[in-house]
Backbone as CSV, one residue per row, in Angstrom:
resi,resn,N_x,N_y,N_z,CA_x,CA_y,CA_z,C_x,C_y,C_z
1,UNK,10.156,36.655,-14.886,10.381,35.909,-16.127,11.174,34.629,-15.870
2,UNK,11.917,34.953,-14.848,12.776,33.573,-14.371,12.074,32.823,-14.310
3,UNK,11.405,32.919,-13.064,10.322,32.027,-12.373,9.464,31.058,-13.736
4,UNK,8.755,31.772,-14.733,8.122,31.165,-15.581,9.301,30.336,-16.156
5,UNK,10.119,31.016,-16.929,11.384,29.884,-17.404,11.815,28.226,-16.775
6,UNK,11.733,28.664,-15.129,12.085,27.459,-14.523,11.424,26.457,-14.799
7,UNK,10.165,26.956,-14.178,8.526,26.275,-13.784,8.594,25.406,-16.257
8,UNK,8.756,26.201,-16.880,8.806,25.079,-18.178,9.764,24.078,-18.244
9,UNK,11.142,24.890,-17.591,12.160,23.152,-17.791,11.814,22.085,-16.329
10,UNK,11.120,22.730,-15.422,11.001,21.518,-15.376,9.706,20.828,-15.477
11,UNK,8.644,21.288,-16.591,7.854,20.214,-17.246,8.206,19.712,-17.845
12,UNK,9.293,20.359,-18.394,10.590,19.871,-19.622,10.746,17.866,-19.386
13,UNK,11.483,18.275,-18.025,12.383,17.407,-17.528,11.115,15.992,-17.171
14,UNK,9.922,16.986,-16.558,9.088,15.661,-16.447,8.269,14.995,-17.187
15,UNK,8.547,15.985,-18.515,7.579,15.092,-19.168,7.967,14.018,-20.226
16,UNK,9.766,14.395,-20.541,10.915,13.690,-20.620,10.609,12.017,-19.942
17,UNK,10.959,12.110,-19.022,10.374,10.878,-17.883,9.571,10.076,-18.227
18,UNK,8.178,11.138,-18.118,6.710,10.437,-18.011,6.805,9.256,-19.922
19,UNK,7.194,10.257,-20.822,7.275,9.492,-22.037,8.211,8.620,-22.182
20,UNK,9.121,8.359,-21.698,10.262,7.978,-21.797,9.999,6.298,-21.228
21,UNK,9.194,6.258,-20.000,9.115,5.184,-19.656,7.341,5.003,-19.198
22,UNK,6.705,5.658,-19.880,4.943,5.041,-20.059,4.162,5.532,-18.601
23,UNK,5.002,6.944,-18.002,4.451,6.443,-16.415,3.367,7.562,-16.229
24,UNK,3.310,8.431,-17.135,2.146,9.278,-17.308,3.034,10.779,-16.564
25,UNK,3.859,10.548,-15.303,4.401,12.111,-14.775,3.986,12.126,-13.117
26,UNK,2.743,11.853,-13.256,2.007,12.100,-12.180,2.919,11.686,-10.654
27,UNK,3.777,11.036,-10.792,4.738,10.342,-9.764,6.102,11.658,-9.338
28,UNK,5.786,12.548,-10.448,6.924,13.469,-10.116,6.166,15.031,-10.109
29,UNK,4.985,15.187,-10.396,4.267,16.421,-10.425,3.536,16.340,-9.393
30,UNK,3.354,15.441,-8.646,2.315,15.400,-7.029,3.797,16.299,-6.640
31,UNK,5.086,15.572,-6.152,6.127,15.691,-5.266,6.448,17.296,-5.318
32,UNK,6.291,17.741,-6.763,6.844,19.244,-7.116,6.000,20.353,-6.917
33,UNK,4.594,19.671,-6.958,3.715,20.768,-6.468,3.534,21.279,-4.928
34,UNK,3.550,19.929,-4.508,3.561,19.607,-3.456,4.958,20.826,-2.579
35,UNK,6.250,20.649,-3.111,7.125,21.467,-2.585,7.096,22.739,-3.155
36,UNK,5.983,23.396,-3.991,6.124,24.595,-4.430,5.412,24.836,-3.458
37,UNK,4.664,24.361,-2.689,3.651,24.770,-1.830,1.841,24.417,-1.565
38,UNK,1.804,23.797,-3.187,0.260,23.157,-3.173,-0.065,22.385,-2.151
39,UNK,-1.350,22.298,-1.591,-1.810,21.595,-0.833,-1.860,20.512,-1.009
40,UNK,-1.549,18.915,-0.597,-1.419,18.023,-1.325,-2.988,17.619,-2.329
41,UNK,-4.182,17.608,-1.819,-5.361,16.981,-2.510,-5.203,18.027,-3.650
42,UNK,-5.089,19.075,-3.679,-5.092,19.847,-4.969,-3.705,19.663,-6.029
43,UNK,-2.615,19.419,-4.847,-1.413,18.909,-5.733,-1.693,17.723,-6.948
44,UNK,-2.714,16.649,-5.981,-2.893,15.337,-7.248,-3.660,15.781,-7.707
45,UNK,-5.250,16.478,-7.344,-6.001,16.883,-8.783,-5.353,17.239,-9.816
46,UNK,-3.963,18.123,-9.194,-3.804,19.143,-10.495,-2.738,18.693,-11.492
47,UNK,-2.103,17.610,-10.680,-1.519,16.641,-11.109,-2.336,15.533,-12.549
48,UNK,-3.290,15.326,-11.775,-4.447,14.234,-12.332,-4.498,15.239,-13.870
49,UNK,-4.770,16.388,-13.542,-5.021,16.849,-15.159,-4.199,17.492,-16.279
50,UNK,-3.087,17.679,-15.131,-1.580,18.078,-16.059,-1.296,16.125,-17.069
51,UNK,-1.046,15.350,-16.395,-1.139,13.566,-16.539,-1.563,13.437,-18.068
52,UNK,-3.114,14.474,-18.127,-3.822,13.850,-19.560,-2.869,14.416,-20.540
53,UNK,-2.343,15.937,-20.452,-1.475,16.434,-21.338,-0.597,15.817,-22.408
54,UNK,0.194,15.116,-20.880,1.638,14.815,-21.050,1.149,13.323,-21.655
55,UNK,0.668,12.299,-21.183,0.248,10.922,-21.564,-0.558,11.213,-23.292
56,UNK,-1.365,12.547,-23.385,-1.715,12.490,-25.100,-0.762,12.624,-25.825
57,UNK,0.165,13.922,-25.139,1.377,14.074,-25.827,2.874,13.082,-26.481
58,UNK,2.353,12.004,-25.707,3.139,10.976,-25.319,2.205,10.068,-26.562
59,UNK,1.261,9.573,-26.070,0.932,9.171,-27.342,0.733,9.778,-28.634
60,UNK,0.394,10.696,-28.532,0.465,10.895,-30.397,1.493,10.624,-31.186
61,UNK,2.931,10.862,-29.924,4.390,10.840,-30.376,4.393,9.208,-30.799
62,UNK,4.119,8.412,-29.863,4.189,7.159,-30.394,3.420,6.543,-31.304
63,UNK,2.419,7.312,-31.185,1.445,6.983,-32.572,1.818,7.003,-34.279
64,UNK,2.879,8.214,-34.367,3.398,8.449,-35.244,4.726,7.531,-35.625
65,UNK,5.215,6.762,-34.686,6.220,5.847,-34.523,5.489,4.543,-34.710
66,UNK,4.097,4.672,-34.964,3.485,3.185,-34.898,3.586,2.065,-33.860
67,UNK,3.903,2.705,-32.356,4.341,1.490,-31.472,3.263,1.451,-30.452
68,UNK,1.910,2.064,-30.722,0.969,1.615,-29.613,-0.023,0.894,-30.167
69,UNK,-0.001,-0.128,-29.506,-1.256,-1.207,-29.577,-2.730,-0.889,-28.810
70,UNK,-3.277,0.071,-30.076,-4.631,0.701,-29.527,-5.649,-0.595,-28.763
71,UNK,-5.519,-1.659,-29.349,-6.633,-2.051,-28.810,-6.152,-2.872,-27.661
72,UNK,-5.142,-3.128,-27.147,-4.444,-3.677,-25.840,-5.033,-2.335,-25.135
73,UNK,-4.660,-1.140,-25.424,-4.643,0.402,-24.269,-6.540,0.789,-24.289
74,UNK,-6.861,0.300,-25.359,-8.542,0.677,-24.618,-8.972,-1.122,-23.767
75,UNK,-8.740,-1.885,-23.858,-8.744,-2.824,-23.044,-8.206,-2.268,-21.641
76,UNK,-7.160,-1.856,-21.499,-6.306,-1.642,-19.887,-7.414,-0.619,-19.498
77,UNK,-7.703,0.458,-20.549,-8.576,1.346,-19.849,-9.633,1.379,-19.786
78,UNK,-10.868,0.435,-19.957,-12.063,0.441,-19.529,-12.106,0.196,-18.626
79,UNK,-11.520,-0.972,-18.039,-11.530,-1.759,-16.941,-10.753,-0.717,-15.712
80,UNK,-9.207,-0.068,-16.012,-8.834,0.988,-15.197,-9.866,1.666,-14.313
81,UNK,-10.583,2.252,-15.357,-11.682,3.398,-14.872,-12.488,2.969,-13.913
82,UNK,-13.059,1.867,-14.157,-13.718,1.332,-12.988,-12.968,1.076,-11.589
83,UNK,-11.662,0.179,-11.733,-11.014,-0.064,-11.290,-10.395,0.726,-10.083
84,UNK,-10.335,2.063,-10.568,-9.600,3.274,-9.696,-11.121,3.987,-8.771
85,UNK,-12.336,4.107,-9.350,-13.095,3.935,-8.483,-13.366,3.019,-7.592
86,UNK,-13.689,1.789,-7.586,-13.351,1.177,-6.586,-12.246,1.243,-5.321
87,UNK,-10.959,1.246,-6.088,-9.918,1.407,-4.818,-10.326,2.864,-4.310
88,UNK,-10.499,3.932,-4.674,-10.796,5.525,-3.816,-11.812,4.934,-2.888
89,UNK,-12.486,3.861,-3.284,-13.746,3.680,-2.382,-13.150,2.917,-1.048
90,UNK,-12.452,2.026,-1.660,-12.047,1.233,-0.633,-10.585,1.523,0.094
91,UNK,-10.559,3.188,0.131,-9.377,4.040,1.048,-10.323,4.193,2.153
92,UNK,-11.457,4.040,2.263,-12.193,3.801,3.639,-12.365,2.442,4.600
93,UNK,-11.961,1.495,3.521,-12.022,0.226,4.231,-10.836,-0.473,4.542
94,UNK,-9.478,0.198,4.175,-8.336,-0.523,4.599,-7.203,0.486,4.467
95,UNK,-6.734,-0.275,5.236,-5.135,0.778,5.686,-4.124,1.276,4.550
96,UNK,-4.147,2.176,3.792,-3.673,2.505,2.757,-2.113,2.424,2.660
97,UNK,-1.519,2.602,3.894,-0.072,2.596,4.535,0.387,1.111,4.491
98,UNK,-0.098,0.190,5.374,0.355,-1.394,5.029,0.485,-1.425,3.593
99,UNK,-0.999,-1.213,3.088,-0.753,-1.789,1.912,0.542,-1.507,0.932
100,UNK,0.547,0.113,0.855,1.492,0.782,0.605,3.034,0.139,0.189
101,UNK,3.645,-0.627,1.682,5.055,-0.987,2.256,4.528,-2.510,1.571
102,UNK,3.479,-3.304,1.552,3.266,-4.612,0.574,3.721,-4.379,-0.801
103,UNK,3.198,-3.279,-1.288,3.189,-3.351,-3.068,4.201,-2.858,-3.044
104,UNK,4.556,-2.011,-2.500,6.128,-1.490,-2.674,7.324,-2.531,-2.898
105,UNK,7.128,-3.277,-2.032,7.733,-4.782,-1.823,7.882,-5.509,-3.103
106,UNK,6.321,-6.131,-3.145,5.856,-6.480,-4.596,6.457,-5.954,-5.984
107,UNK,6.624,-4.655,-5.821,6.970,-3.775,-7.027,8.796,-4.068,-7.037
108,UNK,9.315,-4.207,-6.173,10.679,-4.145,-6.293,11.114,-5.607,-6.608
109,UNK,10.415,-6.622,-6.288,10.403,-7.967,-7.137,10.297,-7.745,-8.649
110,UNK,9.141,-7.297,-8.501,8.690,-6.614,-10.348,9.994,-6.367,-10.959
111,UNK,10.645,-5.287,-10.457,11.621,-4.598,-11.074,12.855,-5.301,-10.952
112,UNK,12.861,-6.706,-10.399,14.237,-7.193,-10.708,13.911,-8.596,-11.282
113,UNK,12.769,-8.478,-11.715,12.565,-9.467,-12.205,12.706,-8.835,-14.182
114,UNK,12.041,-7.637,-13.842,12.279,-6.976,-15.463,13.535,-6.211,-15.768
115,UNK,14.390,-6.055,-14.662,15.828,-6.019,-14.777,16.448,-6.972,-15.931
116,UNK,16.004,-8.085,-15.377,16.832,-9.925,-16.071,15.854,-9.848,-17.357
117,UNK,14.783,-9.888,-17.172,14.650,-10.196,-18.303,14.561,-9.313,-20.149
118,UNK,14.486,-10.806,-20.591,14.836,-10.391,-21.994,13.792,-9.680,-22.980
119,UNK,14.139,-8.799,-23.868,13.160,-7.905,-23.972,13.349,-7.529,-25.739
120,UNK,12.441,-8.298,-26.628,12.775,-8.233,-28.311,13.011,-6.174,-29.068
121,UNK,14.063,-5.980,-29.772,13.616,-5.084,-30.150,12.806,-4.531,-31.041
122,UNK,12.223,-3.539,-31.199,10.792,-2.953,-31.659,11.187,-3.550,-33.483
123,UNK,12.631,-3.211,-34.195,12.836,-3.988,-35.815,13.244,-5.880,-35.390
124,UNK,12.736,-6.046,-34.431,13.104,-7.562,-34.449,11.524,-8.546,-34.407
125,UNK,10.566,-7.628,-33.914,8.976,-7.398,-33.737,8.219,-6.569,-34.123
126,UNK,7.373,-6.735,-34.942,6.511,-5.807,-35.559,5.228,-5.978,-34.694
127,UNK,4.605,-4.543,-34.520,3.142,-4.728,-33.483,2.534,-5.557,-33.893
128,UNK,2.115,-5.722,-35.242,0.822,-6.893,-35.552,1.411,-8.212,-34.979
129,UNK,2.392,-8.383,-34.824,3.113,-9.869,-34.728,3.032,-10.038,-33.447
130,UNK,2.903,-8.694,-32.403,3.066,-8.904,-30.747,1.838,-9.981,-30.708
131,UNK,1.897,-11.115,-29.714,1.002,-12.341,-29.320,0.811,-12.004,-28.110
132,UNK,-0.746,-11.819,-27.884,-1.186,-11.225,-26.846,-2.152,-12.051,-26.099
133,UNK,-2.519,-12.529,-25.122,-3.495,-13.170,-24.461,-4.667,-11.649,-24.035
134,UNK,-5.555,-11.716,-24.964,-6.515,-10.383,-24.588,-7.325,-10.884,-23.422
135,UNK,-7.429,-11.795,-23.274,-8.439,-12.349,-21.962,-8.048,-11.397,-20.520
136,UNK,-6.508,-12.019,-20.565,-6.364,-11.339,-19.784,-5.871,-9.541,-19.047
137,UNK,-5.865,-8.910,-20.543,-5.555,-7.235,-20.517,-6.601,-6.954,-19.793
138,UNK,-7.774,-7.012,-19.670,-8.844,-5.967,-18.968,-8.228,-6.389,-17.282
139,UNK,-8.243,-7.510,-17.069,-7.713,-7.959,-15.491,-6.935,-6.832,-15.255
140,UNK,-5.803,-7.253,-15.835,-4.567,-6.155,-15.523,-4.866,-4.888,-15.398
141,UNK,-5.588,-4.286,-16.561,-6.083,-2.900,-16.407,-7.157,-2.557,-14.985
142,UNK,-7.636,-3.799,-14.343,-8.208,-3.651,-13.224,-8.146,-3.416,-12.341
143,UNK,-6.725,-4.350,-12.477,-6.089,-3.918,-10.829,-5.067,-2.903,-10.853
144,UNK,-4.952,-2.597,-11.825,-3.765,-1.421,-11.831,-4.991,0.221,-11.715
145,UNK,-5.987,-0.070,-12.339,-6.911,0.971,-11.222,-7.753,1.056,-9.710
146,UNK,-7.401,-0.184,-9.296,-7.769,-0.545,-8.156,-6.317,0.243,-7.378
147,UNK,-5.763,-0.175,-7.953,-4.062,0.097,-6.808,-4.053,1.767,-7.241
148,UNK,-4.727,2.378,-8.099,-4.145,3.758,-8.702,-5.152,4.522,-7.567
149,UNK,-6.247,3.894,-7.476,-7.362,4.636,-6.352,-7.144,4.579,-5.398
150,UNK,-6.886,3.367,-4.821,-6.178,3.197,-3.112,-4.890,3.575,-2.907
151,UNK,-3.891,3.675,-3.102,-2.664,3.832,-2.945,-1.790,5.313,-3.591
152,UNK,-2.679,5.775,-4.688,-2.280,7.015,-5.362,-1.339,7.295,-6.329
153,UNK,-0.655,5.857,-6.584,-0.006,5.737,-7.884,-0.646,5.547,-9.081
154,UNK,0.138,5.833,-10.121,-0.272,6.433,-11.412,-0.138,5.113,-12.202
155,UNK,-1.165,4.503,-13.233,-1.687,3.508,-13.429,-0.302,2.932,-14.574
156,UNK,0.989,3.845,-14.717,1.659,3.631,-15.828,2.350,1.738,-15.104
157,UNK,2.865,2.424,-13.512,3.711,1.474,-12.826,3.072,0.191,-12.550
158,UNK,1.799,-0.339,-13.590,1.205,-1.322,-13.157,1.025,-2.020,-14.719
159,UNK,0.864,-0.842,-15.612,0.331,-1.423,-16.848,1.890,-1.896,-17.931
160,UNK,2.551,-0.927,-17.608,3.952,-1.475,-17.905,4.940,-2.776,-18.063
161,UNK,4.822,-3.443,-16.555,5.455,-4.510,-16.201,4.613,-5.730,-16.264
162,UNK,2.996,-5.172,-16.497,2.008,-6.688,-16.941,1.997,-6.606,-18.699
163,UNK,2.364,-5.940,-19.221,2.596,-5.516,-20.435,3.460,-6.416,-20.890
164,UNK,5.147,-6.359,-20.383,6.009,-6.849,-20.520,6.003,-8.202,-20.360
165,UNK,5.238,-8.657,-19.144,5.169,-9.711,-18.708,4.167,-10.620,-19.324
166,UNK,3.348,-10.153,-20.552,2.445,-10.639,-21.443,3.515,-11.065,-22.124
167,UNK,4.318,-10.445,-22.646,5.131,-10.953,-23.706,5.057,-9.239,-24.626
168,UNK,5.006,-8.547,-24.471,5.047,-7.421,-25.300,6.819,-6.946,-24.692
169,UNK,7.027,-6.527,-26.008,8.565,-5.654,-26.202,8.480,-4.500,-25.440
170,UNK,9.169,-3.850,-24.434,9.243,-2.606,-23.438,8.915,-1.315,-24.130
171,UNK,9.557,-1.545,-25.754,9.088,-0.070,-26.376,7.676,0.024,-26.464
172,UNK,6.931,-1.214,-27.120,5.310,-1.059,-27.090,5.035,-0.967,-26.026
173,UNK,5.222,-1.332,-25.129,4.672,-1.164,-23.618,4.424,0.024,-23.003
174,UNK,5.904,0.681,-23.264,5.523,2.188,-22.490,4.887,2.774,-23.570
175,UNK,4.484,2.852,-24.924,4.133,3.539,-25.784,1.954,3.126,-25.633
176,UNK,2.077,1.869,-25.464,0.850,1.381,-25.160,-0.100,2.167,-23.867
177,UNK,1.014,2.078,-23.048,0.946,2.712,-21.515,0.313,4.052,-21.642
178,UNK,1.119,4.522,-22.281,0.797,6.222,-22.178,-0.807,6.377,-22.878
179,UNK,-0.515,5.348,-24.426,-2.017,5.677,-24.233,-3.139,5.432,-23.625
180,UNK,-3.040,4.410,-22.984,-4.486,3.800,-21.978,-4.390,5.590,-20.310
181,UNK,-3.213,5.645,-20.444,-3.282,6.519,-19.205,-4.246,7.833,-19.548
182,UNK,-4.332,8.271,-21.173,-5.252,9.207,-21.556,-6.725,9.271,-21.103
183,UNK,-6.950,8.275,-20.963,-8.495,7.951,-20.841,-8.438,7.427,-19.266
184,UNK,-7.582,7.219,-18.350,-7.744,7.011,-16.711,-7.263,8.245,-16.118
185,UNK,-6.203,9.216,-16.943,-6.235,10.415,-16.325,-7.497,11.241,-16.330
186,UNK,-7.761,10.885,-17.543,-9.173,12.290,-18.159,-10.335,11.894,-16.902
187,UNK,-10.612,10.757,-16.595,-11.689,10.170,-15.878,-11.054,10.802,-14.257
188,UNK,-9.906,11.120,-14.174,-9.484,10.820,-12.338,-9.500,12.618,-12.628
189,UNK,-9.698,13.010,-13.547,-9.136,14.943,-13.466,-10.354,15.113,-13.610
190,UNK,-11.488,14.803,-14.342,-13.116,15.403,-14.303,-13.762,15.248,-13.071
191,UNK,-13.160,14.091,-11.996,-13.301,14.133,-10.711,-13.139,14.414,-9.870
192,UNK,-11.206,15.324,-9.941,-11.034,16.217,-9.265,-11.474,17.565,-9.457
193,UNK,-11.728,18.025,-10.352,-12.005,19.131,-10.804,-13.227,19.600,-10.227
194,UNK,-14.539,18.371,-10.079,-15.394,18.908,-9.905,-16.015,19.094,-8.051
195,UNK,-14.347,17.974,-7.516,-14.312,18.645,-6.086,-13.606,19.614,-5.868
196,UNK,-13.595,20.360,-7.105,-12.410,21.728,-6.854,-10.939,21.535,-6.463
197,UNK,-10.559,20.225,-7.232,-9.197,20.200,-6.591,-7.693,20.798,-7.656
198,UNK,-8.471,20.960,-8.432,-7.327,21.349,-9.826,-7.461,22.719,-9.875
199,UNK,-6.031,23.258,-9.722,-5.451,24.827,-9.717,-4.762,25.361,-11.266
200,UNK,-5.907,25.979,-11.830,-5.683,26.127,-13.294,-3.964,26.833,-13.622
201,UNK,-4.232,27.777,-12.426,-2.681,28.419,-12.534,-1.243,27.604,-12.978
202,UNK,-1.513,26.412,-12.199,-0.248,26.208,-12.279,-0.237,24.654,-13.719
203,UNK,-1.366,24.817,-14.063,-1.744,23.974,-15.627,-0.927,25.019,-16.235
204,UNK,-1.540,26.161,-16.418,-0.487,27.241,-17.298,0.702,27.045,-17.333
205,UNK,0.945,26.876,-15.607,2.590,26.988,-16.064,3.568,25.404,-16.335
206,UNK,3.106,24.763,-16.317,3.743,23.532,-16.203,3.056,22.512,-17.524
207,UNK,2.124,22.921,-18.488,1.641,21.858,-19.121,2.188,21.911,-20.800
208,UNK,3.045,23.249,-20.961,3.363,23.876,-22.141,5.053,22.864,-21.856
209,UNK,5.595,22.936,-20.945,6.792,22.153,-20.729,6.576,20.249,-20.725
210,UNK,5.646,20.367,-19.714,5.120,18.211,-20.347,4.689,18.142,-21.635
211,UNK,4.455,19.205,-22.462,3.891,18.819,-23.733,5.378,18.138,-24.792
212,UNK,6.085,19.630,-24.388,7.405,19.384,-25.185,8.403,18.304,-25.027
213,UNK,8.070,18.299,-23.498,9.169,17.042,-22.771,8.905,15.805,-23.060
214,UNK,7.559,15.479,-23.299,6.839,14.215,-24.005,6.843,13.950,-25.168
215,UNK,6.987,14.858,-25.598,7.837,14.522,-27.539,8.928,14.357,-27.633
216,UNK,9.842,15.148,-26.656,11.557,14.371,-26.465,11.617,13.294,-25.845
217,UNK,10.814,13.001,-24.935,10.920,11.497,-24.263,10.391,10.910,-25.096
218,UNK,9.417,10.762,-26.415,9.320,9.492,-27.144,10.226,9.670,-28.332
219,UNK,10.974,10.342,-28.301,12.333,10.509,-29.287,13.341,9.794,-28.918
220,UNK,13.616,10.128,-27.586,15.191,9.450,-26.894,14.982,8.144,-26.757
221,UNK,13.574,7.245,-26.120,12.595,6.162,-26.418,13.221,5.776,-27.619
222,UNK,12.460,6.239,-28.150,12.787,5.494,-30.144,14.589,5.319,-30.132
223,UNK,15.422,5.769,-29.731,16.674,5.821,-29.766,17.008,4.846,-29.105
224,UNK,16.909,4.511,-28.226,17.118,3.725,-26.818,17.274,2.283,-27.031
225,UNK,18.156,1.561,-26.522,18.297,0.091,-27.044,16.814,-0.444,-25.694
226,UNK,16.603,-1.804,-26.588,15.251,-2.183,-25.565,15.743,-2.229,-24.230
227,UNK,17.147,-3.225,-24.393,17.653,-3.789,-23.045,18.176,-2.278,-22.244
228,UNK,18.587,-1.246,-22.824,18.949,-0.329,-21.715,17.550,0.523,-21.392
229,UNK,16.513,0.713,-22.280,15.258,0.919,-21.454,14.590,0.323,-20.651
230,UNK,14.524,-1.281,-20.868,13.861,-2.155,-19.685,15.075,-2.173,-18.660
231,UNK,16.071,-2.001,-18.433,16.696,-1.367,-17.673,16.870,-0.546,-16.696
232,UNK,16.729,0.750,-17.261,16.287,2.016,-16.716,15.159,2.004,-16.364
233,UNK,13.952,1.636,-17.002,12.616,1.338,-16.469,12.552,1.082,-14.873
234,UNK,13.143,-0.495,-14.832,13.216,-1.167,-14.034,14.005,-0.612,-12.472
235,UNK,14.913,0.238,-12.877,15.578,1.156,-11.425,14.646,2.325,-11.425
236,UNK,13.743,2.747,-12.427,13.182,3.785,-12.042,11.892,3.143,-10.641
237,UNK,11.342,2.163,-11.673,9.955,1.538,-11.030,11.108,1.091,-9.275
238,UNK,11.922,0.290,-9.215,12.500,-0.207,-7.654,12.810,1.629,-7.215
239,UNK,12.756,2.488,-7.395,12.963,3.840,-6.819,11.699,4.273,-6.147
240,UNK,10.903,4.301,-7.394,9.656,3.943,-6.957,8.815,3.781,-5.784
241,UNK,9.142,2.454,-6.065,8.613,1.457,-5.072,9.290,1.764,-3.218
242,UNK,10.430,1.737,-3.410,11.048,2.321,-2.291,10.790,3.436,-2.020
243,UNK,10.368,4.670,-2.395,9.474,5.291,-2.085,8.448,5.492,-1.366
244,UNK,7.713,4.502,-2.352,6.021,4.360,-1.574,6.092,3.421,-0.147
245,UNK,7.580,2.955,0.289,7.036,2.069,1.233,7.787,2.691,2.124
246,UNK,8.505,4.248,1.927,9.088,4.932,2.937,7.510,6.195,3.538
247,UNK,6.898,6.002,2.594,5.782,6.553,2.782,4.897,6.241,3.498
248,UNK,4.510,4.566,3.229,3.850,3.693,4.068,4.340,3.360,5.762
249,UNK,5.437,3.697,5.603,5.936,3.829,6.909,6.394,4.989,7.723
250,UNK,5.778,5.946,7.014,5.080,7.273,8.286,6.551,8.363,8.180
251,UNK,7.637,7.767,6.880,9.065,8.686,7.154,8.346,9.690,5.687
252,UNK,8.851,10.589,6.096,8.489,11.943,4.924,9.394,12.149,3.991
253,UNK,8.781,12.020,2.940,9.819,11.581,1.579,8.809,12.846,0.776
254,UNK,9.461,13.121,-0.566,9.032,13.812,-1.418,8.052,13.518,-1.909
């Protein structure tokens, strides 16, 4: 009974996270499966389909808060979908590791660049009022599934900081985020699934805790001053990033 208890707080805890800052989870449910013992390719399938849970859960929460800009998040995600096929394709044509220790790089610029900057709050901006250049959302959503296929990060750490960097407020952003991730998880889990890589078992045990944890993370969200979420965002994403480029460089990290 323990064991089950644990295995919910900490979907608890990740799905807290995943809503909290738009990143879908998937960045902390590879690492945990992974040390319970999953094999890693079945760790991300199963990852890939725990992701849709927590990212619907995540949006509906913000849906009800009125802070996702549906038609920015089906823009990021048409283009995603394609996008993340391509890069899986092209893990045969280039060194996934360089690249890895590049974007990592890249990403920790990102994050001190959205450290500094200034960020409106959600009663100082109303969604209809966010000014959006739509031309360019599908791009973004492109390459943030290009980088989600080759590299194995989760499409939140891409759609987030081009979000922001449109000019959208950090609360719509991660709230936007989560929902476009519904429709690039669902597409990356019907694909693992059908190479047998998703382990229903441990959906049971871990998807009843991201459900709940994703309604408290878009609670504490809604609470949250902008500037101390683009904040926190921003050391989460440079953690991140340092991460993936301890990875890229052959040292064994979580």
């Amino acid at each position: 009974m323990l064991r089950y208890i644990s295995y919910f707080a900490v979907g608890v805890v990740i799905g807290i996270l995943a809503a909290l800052f738009g990143l879908g989870g998937g960045f902390l449910i590879v690492p945990t499966l992974n040390l319970l013992g999953v094999e890693i390719h079945h760790a991300v399938g199963t990852s890939s389909a725990a992701v849709v849970f927590t990212s619907l859960s995540s949006a509906l929460a913000y849906s009800r808060q009125k802070r996702v800009h549906y038609k920015v998040g089906l823009l990021l995600a048409s283009t995603a979908i394609i996008g993340a096929y391509i890069g899986a394709w092209m893990t045969s044509l280039l060194n996934p590791a360089q690249l890895k220790v590049i974007f990592g790089a890249t990403l920790i610029l990102v994050a001190i660049r959205i450290y500094r900057k200034k960020t409106a709050e959600p009663s100082e901006v109303k969604l209809e009022d966010v000014k959006i250049n739509y031309k360019l959302v599908p791009v973004g959503g492109f390459f943030a599934g290009i980088a989600s296929g080759l590299l194995g990060v989760g499409g939140g750490i891409i759609n987030v900081p081009f979000l922001v960097w449109l000019g959208m407020p950090i609360h719509y952003a991660v709230a936007t985020s989560s929902f476009a991730i519904v429709f690039t998880a669902a597409s990356g889990a019907i694909k693992h699934y059908m190479m047998g890589n998703v382990e229903a078992q441990w959906l049971v045990l871990l998807v009843p805790g991201l459900i709940i944890g994703a309604q408290l993370g878009a609670k504490i969200a809604k609470r949250t001053k902008a500037s101390n979420l683009k904040r926190a965002f921003a050391v989460v994403l440079a953690l991140l990033a340092l991460r993936m480029i301890l990875k890229g460089l052959g040292i064994a990290v979580p």
